[in-house]
N, C-alpha and C positions, 0 to 999 in steps of 0.2 A: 462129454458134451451136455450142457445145462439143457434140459429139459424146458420146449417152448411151451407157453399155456397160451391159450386163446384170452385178450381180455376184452372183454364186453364193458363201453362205457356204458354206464347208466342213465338215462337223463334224468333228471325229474321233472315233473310237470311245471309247468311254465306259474307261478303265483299269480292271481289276480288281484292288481293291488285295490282293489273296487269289494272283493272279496268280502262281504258280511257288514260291508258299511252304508250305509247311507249318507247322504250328502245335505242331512240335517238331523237336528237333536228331534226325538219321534215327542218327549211329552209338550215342549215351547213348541213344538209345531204343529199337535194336538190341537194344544188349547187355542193357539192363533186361526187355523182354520175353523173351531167350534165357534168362535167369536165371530166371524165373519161368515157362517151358515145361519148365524141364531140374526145376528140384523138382518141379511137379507132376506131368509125364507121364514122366519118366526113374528118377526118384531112388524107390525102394519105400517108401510109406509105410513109417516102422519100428512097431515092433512098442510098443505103449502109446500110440500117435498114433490118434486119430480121422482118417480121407478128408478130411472138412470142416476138422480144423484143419491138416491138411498144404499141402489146397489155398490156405485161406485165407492159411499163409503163405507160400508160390512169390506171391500178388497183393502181403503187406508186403513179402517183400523185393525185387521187382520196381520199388514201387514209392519201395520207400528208395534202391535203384542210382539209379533215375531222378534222385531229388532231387541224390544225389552228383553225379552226371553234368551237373545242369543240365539235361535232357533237356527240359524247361517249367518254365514257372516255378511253386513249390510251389500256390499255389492253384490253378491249372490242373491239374494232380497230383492234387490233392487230390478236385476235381470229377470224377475221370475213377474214381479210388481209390472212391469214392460209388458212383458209376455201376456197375463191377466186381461189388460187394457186392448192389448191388441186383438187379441183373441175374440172377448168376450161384445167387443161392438158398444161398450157404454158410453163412450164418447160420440159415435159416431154411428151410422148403416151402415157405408159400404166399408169391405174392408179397407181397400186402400186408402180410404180417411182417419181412420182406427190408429192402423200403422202410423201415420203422420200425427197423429196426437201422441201418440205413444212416444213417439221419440222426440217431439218438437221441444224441450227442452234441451237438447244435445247442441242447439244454437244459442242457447241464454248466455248474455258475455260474460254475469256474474257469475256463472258456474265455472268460465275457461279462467275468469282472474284469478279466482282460487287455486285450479290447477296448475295453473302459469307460476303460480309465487310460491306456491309447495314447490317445486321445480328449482325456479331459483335459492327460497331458503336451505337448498342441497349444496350450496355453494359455502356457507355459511359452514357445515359441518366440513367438507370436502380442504377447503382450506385452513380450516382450523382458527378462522376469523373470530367465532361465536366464543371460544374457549381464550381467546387472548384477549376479547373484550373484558369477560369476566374474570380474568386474573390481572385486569390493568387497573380496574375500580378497587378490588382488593387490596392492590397494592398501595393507592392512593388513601384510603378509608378504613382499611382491614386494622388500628393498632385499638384497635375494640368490638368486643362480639355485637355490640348494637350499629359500628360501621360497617362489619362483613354483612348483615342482616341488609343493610341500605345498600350495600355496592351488588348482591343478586339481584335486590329489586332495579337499580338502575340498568345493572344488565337486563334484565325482563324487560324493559320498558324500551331500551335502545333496539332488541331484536326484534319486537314485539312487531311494527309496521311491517318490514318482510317474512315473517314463519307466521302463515298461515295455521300451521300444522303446530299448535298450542300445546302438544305431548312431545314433541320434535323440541320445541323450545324449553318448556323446564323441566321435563324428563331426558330430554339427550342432549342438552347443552350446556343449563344451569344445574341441573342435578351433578353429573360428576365431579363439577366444581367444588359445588358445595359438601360434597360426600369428603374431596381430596383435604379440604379445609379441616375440617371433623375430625378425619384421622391422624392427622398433624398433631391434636392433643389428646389424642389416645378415646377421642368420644367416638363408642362402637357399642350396638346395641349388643351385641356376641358377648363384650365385656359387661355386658350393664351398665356403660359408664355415656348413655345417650344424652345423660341429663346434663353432663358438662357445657355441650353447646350444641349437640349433632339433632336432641330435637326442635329449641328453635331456628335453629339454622333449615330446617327439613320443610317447620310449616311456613317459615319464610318463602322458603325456596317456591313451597304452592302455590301459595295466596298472594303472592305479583301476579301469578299464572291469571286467574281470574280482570284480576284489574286492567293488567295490559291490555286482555282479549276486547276489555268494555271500549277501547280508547281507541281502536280505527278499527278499518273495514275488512283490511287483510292480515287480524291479529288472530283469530281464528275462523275454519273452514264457514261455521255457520252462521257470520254473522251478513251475509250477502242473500242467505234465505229471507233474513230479516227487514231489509231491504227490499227484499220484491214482493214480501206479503204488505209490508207499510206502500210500497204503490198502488197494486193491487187493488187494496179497502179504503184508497181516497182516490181512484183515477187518476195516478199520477200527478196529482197533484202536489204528494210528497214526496219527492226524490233524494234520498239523502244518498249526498255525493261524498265522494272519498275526503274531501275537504273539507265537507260540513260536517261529517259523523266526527273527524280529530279534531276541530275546531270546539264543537258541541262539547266531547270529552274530556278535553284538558284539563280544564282547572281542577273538576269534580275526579278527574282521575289522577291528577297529580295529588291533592289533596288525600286520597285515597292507599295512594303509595307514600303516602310520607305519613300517614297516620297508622299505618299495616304494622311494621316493623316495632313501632313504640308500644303497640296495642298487645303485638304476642309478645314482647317483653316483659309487659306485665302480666299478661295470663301464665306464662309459662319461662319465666325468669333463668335465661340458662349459670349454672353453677362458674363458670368461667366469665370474667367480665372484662376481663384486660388482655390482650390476646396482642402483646408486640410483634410476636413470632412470626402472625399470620400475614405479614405485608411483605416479611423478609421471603414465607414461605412463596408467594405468589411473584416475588420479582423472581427469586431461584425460577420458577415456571417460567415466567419471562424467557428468562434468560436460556433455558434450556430450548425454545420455542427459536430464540433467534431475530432477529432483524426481520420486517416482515417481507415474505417472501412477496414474486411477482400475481400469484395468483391471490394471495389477500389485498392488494392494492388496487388491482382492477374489480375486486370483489366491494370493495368499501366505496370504490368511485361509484360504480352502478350501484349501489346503496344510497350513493346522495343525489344519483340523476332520479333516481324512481319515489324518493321523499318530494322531491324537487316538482317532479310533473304531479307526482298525485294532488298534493299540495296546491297545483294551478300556479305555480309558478309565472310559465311564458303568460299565461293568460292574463294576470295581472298584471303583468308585464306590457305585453303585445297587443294586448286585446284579446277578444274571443278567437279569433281569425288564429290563434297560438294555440288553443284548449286541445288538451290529448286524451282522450278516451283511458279512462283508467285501465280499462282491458287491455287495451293499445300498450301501452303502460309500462302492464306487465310483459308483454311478448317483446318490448323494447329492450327489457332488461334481458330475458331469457335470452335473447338471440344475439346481443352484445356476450353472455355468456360462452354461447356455443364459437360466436365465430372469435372468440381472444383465446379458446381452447381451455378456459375455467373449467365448464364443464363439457364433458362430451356426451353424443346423443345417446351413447351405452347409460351413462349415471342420469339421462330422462326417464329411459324405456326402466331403469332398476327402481325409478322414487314410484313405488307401487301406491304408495297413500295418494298420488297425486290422481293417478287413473280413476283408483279405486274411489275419492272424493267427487271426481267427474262423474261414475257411474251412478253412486247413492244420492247424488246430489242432483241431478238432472230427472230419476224416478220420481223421487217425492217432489221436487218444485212440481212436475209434471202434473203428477197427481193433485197435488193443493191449489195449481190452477185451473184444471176442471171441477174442481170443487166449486172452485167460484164461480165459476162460469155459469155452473148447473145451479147454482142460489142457496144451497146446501150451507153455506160459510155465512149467509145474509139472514138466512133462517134461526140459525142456532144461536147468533148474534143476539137479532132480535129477542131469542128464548132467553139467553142470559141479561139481555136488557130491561125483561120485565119481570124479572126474578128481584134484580137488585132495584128497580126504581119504585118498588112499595117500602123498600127500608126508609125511605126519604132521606138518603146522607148529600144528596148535594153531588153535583161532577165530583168536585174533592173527596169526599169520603168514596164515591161510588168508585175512583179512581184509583185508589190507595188500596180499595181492597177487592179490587183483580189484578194490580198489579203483588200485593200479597199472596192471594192464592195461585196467582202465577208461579210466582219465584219459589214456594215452597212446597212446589206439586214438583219440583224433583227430587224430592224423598223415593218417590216411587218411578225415576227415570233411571236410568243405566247413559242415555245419551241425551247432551243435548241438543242435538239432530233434529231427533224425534220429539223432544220435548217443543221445540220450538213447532217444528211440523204439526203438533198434534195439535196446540192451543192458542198461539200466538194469532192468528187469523181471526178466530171468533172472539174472542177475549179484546183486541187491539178494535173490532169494529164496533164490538158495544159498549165500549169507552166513551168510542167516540159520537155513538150514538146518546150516550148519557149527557152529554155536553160536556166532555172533558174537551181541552186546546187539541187538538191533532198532530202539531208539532211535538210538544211537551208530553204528550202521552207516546206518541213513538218512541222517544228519545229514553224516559224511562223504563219501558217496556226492551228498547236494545238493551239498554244496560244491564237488566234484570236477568234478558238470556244470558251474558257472562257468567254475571255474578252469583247467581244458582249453582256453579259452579263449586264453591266454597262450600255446599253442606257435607257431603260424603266421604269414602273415600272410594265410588265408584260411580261419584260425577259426573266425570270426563278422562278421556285416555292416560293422562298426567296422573292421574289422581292415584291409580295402585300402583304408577311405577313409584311416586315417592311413598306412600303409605306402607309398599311392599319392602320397602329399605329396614323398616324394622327400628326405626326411632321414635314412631309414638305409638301409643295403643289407641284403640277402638275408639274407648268413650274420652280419651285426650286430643283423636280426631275430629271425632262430632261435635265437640264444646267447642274448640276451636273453631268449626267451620260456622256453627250458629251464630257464636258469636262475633266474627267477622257481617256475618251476612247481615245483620242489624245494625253494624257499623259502617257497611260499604253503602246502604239503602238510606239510611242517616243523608250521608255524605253526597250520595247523588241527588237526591228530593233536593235537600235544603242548600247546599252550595250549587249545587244542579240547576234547580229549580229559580233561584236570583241571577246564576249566570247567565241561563236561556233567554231571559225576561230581559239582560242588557244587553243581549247578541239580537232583539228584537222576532226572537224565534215564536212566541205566541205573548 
């Protein structure tokens, strides 16, 4: 008879997965919080500042270092930025006034349209709409690497109105496309053989990314910041509507997209120039894709109901008595989504970007409009108004160059969130304190948030997923991106600039 043993399970102790971590980087959150000890308790308020708005900004810029720094990640930032305000009473005495400033961005429409159309452009991947767009231009355009280079960018342009989410669009739609193209003639950086066509094909793929963003309202997250700090610094008096911002952008953006692709061709000449293969290669895609199924068809309809209202359509139509609230708009679309069962409300609660853009995007409005509030934005204006108006260049000159040091002060951004958060406000009111037009200085001022975009390769979201492909190097990214950014600012001033003047914009 076997011989019984007692056996003793062991437990182990239970892990803590919290265990030795913290839930931020300690030196980016360091030096954030040092920055924002040293203005409030070091730096003397100056003299025309309110305590509260000096304080309030030592917490923004605190908490813009952070974002630079990666310190958490923006919506964790953002929640703690909340917390800050509420806490601390700079807004406000009592607390339950505090709280209500704290949060009273979580009503701003432009923060929900945003997250409304990240929602929606989930539809876009979900169906597989975005990838058959891009493989139908290829196949019409694709029997030359200077056509595939135009048939991304047209895709860029065509998704560009619904994906807010501008890393969504040419990192998770037009990038695998254009990767799939690449490898069809054997151009792989693994091979060395990038030069064939997979790096212009790569910085193509980018730099639509930028342009489309310049060309409506909901081509990416940030440009409806931009929007409420241009109301803001004129009273409303500037409202640039979903209509007017595409309107305003066309020409100067289509010009911009058809001059891209000719431009990297000649900086960066791909080794293959005849490419028949590549149209056969993308109907073959077609064709394995199918007939299009019922969910990209109710996906393309609500795609031309939501161009259609944004656009003012009925209004023009009907009269005002027709006008749909661009917010409206979007929730029109969403909700036509949910109830044809395109999307379901499992694939809302999953587009985490969208939330996440509603959280970081609701703190800092928050915060940049008690800035104003508190004259802190009027002030500093002023400070850069008297700075530049002993050079004596004239609104023109004075204009040109804060819209310069604008655009190429994201050398030193990571986001253009922040970038926009940080400068756009003061910078935009002593423009227009200079005597620049209010209109035309907006207008190039939106387009510059874009188009900053193009210096780095850690811009914008987009920017390391394609730079990380591994088809150009460093300083083959930066040449590229400089010298787009010279030819994109070109293109919006001067075609820009005569279009606005016969759209009777200033």
């Amino acid at each position: 008879m076997a011989e019984k043993t007692d056996q003793k399970t062991v437990r182990q102790p239970a892990q803590d997965p919290a265990k030795g971590k913290l839930g931020f980087k300690l030196l980016p959150a360091g030096i954030a919080l040092a920055l924002a000890l040293l203005i409030a308790f070091a730096i003397p308020v100056p003299q025309g500042v309110t305590p509260r708005a000096w304080h309030l900004l030592a917490m923004f810029v605190g908490v813009i270092a952070a974002i630079i720094g990666k310190a958490m990640p923006i919506g964790a930032l953002s929640m703690v930025a909340i917390t800050l305000v509420a806490v601390t009473g700079v807004t406000a005495d009592a607390p339950e006034n505090a709280i209500k400033d704290a949060l009273s961005s979580f009503a701003n429409p432009l923060i929900w349209l945003i997250g409304a159309s990240i929602m929606i452009s989930r539809g876009l991947l979900k169906t597989g709409l975005g990838a058959r767009i891009g493989y139908f231009f290829i196949a019409l355009f694709g029997r030359k690497t200077l056509g595939i280079g135009y048939s991304l960018a047209l895709s860029e342009l065509l998704l560009a109105p619904v994906t807010p989410s501008n890393t969504a669009r040419a990192g998770g739609i037009i990038h695998p496309v254009m990767k799939a193209i690449a490898a069809s003639y054997d151009s792989d950086p693994e091979k060395g053989t990038q030069g064939r066509m997979g790096r212009y094909l790569a910085l193509v793929n980018y730099h639509g990314n930028p342009i489309s963003s310049a060309m409506f309202i909901t081509a990416t997250a940030p440009n409806p910041l931009v929007v409420d700090i241009v109301a803001k610094a004129t009273n409303s008096s500037i409202k640039l509507s979903w209509g007017t911002w595409a309107l305003a952008m066309l020409l100067p953006g289509l010009a911009a997209m058809l001059l891209m692709p000719l431009a990297l061709y000649w900086l960066y000449p791909p080794e293959i120039r005849e490419t028949p293969n590549a149209a056969a290669f993308a109907k073959e895609r077609l064709a394995e894709l199918g007939p299009m199924n019922r969910g990209e068809k109710i996906m393309l309809a609500i795609f031309a109901l939501l161009l259609a209202l944004w656009a003012g359509v009925p209004a023009h139509i009907g009269g005002p008595a027709w006008a749909v609230d661009a917010t409206a708009t979007a929730f029109i679309g969403l909700s036509l989504l949910l109830l044809t069962g395109v999307l379901s409300w499992e694939d809302v609660l999953k587009e985490k970007s969208a939330w996440d853009t509603i959280t970081w995007f609701a703190a800092l409005v928050m915060m940049a409009t008690f800035l104003n509030k508190l004259g802190l934005i009027a002030w500093f204006s002023h400070m850069l108004e008297s700075g530049i108006s002993h050079l004596g260049l004239g609104w023109a000159g004075a204009a040109s160059l804060l819209v310069l040091a604008y655009l190429y002060a994201h050398y030193m951004f990571a986001s253009t969130t922040a970038h926009i958060t940080a400068m756009l406000g003061a910078f935009y009111a002593a423009g227009i304190a200079l005597g620049a037009p209010p209109m035309l200085f907006a207008l190039l001022m939106a387009a510059a948030s874009s188009l900053m975009m193009t210096l780095t390769h850690y811009a914008t979201g987009s920017s390391p997923v394609i730079y990380g492909s591994g088809y150009t190097t460093l300083g083959e990214w930066w040449k590229a991106g400089f010298a787009m950014s010279v030819l994109n600012l070109l293109v919006f001033t001067l075609i820009g600039g005569v279009w606005w003047k016969a759209l009777g914009y200033w």
